[in-house]
C-alpha positions as CSV (number, residue, x, y, z in Angstrom):
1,X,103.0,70.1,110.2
2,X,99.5,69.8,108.4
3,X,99.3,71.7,105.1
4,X,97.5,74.7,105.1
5,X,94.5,75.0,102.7
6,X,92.5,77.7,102.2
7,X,88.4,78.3,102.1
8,X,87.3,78.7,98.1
9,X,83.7,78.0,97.6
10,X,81.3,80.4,98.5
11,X,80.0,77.6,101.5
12,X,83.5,77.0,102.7
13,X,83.9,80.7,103.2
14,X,80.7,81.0,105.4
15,X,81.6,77.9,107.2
16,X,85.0,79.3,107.8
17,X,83.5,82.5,108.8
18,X,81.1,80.8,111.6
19,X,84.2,79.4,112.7
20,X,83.7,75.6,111.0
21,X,87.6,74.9,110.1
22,X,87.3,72.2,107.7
23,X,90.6,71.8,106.3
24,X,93.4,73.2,108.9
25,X,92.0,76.9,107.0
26,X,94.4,80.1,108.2
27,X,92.7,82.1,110.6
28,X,92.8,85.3,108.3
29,X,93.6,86.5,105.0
30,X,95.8,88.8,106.8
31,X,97.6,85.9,108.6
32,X,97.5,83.9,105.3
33,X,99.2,86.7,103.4
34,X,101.6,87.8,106.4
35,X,104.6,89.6,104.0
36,X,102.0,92.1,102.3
37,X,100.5,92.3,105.8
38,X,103.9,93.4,107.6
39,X,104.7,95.8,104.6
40,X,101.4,97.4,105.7
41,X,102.4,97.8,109.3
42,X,100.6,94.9,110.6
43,X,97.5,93.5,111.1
44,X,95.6,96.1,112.4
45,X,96.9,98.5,109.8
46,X,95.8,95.5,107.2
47,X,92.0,94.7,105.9
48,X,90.4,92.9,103.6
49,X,89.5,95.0,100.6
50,X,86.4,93.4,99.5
51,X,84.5,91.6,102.7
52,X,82.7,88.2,101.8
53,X,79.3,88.6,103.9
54,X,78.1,91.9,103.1
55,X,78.8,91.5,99.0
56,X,77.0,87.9,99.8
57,X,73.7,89.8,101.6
58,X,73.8,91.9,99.0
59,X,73.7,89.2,96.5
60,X,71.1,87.4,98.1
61,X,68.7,90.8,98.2
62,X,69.2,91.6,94.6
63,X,68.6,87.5,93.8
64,X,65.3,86.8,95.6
65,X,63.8,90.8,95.8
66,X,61.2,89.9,93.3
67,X,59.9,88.0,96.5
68,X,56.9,90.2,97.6
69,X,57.5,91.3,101.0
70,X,60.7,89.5,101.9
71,X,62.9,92.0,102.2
72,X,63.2,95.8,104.5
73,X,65.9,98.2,103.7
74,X,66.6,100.4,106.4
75,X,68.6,103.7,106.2
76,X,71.7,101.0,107.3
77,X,70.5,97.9,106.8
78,X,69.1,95.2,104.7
79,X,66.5,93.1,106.6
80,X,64.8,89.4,105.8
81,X,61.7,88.3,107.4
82,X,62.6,84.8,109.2
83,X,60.6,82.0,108.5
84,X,57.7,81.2,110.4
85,X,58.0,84.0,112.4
86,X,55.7,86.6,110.9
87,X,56.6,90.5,111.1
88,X,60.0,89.9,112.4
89,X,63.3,90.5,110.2
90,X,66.6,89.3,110.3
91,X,68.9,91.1,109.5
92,X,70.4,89.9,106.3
93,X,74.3,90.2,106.5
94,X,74.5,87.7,109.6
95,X,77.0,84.5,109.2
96,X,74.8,82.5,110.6
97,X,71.8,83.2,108.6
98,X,73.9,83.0,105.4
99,X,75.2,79.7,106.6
100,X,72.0,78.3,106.8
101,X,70.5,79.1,103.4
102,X,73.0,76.6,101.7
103,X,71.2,73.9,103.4
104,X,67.5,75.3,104.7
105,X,65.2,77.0,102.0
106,X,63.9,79.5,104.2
107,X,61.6,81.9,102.5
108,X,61.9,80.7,99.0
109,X,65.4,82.0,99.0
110,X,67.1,80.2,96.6
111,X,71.1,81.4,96.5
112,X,72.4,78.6,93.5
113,X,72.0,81.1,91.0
114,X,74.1,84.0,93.4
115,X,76.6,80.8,94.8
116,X,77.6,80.4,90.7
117,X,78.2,84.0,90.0
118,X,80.4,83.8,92.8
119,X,82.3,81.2,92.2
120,X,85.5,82.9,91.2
121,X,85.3,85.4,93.7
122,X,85.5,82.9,96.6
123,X,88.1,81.4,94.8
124,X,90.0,84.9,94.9
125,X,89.2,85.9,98.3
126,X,92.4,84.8,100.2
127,X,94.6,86.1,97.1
128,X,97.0,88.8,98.6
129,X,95.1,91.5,96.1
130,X,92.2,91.2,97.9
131,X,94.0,93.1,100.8
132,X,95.2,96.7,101.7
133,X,96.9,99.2,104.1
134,X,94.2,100.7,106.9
135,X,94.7,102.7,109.1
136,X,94.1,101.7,113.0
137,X,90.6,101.4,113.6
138,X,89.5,101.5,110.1
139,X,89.1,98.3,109.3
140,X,86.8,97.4,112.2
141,X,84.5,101.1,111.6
142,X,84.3,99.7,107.9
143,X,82.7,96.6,109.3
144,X,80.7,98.2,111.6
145,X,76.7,97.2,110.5
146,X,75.6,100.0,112.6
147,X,77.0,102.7,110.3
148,X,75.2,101.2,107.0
149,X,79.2,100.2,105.5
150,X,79.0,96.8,105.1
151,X,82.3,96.7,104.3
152,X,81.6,97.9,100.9
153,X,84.8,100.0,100.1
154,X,82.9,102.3,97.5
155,X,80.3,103.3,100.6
156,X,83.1,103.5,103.4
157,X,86.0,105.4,101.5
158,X,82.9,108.0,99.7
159,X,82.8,108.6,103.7
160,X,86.2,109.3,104.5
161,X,87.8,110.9,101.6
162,X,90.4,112.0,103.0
163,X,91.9,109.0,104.4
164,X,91.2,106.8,101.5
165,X,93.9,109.4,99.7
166,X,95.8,109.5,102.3
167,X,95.9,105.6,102.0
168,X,96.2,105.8,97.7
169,X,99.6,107.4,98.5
170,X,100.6,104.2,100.8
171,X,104.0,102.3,99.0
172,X,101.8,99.0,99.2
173,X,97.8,100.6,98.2
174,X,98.1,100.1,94.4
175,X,94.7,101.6,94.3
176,X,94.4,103.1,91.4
177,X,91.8,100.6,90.0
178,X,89.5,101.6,92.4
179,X,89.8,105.3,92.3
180,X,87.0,106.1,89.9
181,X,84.6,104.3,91.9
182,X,85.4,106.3,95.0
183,X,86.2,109.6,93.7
184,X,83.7,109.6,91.0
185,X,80.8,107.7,92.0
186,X,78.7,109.3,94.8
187,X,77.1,106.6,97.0
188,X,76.3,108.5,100.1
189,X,74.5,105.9,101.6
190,X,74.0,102.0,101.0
191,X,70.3,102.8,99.1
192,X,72.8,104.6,97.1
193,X,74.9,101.4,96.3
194,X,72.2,99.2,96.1
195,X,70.3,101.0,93.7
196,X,73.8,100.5,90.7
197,X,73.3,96.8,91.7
198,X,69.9,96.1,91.6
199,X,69.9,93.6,89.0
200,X,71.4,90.1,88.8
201,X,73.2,91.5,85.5
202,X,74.6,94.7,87.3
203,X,75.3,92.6,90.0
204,X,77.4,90.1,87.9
205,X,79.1,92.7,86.4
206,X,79.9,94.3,89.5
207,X,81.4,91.3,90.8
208,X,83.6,90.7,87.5
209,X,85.1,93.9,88.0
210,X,85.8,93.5,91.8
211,X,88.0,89.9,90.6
212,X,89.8,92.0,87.6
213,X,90.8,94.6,90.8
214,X,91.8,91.6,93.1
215,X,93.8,89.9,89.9
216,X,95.5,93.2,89.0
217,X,97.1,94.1,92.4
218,X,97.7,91.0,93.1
219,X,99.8,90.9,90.2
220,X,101.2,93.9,90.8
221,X,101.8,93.1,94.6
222,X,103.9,90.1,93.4
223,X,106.1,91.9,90.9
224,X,107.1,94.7,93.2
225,X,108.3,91.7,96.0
226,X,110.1,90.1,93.3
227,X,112.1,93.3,92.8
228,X,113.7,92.9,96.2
């Protein structure tokens, strides 16, 4: 049986995403990690903690906004007008779209400054830290464009409270790292968010701490199997 290998650069992650399997890559982080997934209750009771596309949009927006014109925020969305099409935008947090500004300079966006700050968080992304318990449903409303989450977990758990300490209390959450940011930090909607991370230092930072969080539960993942 052919070894499997995992997607760890920030274009092997969008490839993998579009559905380009380069190198016999699993078909999900959840699959990949399968004991912490069944110790969650499966995979639709399993998500990905901190989703690859919309921190990426959101990394190309705060790279290239000095771009006059460029970019449209919407009340949900972050928007990109598409080359040689004048007026019309596209919305930013598309695979595709991504995809293609690794080898197209569309717009004078230029993402090699964004693909190095995120180097070690695509080399994190499949680690079993960068998953946690959901309850069903949740993970695909989290995802859902049309509600303005991007899968940003401070935007989506600020939303649903209740849940998110419903889910703290889970055997297999190990949240605590992350409860400041959603119980103390009011983003109410993604301007909110976007406005902490408007910078390519904030957003660097940012990004640091999201690969400390991954690192910790991981850790702390492994240790409490190795108990058993």
């Amino acid at each position: 049986m052919e070894k499997i290998t995992i997607p760890s650069t920030v274009e092997d992650i969008l490839k993998w995403k579009n559905g380009i399997n380069e190198g016999n890559w699993p078909k999900s982080v959840e699959d990949y990690n399968d004991n912490y997934t069944k110790k969650c209750g499966g995979s639709d009771m399993t998500d990905v903690f901190f989703s690859f596309l919309g921190l990426y949009a959101i990394g190309v927006w705060v790279f290239n906004k000095h771009i006059d014109g460029l970019f449209k925020i919407e009340k949900n969305k972050i928007k990109t007008l598409r080359e040689n099409k004048k007026g019309y935008h596209q919305i930013l947090c598309s695979k595709r779209f991504l995809l293609s500004l690794q080898s197209e300079k569309i717009n004078n966006i230029d993402v090699v400054q964004l693909n190095e700050c995120l180097k070690e968080f695509s080399n994190k992304y499949f680690d079993v830290g960068n998953l946690i318990p959901m309850w069903p449903g949740g993970n695909c409303l989290k995802g859902n464009q049309n509600k303005g989450f991007m899968d940003i977990p401070e935007i989506f758990f600020r939303k649903y409270l209740y849940w998110y300490g419903k889910l703290a209390d889970h055997s297999q959450s190990w949240l605590s790292g992350m409860n400041e940011r959603v119980k103390d930090t009011r983003f109410d909607s993604l301007k909110d968010f976007l406005s902490s991370i408007d910078s390519p230092e904030k957003y660097i930072n940012y990004i640091n701490d999201l690969v400390n969080i991954i690192e910790d539960r991981t850790e702390q993942i492994i240790n409490s199997e190795n108990r058993y």
